[in-house]
N, C-alpha and C positions, 0 to 999 in steps of 0.2 A: 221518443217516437220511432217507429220502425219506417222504414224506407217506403213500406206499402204504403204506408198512411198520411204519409207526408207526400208521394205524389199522387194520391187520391184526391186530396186536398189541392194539389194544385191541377190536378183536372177538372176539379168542381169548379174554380175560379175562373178557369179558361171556358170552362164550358157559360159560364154569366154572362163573359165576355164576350163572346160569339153572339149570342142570345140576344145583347144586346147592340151586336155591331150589326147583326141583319136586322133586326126593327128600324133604327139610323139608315142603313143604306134604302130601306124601304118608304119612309119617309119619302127621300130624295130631297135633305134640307140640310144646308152648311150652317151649324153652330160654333159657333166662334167658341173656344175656353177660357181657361183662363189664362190669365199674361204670362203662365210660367212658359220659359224656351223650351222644357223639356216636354209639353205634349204629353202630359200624362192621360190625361181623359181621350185622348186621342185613340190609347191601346187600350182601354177599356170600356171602348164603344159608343162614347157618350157624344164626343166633339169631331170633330175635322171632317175634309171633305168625303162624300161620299161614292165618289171614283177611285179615292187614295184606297177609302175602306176595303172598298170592293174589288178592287186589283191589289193589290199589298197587304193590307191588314189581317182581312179573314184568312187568304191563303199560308200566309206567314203563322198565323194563330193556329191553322189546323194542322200543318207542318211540324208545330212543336207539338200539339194534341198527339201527334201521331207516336211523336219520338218518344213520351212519355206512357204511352198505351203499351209501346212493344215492350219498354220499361220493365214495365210489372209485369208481360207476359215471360221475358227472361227471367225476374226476379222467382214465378211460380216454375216455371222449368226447372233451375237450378234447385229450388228445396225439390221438387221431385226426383230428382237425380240423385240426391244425396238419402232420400230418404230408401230410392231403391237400391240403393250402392248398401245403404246401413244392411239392409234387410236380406241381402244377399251374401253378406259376409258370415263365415262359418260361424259357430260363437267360440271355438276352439285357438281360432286365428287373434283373437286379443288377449289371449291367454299364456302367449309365447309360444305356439303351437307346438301344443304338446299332443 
């Protein structure tokens, strides 16, 4: 898998997450999860409280959303750079310039 595709995929997942931590905070209802210590459903907007959500969670989620958006906006820069750098070079210049 290419780099694109693998954090497209984890923006799509964040983006469920979000989705689903503002419906939860709209509510306005604490759902207990389940007994694990780790709080998993916690970050995927299903359980805990909805003040943690709403100060922590979503800001924290959109924070990484963010860092993985500029991601891919570096990841298309960089091929355009290389692509204009290829297309700029003489064709003489790979040839041992002769």
């Amino acid at each position: 898998m290419t780099k694109q595709k693998k954090i497209n995929e984890k923006l799509k997942v964040i983006e469920k997450h979000l989705a689903a931590a503002e419906d939860y905070v709209a509510k306005n209802v604490n759902v207990r999860g389940t007994a694990s210590w780790l709080h998993l459903g916690d970050w995927k907007g299903k359980s805990g409280h909805p003040l943690w959500m709403k100060n922590h969670m979503i800001p924290s989620i959109e924070r990484v959303r963010a860092k993985k958006e500029r991601a891919l906006e570096m990841i298309d820069m960089k091929g355009k750079q290389k692509s204009l750098k290829e297309r700029k070079r003489p064709s003489n210049a790979l040839s041992g310039g002769e």
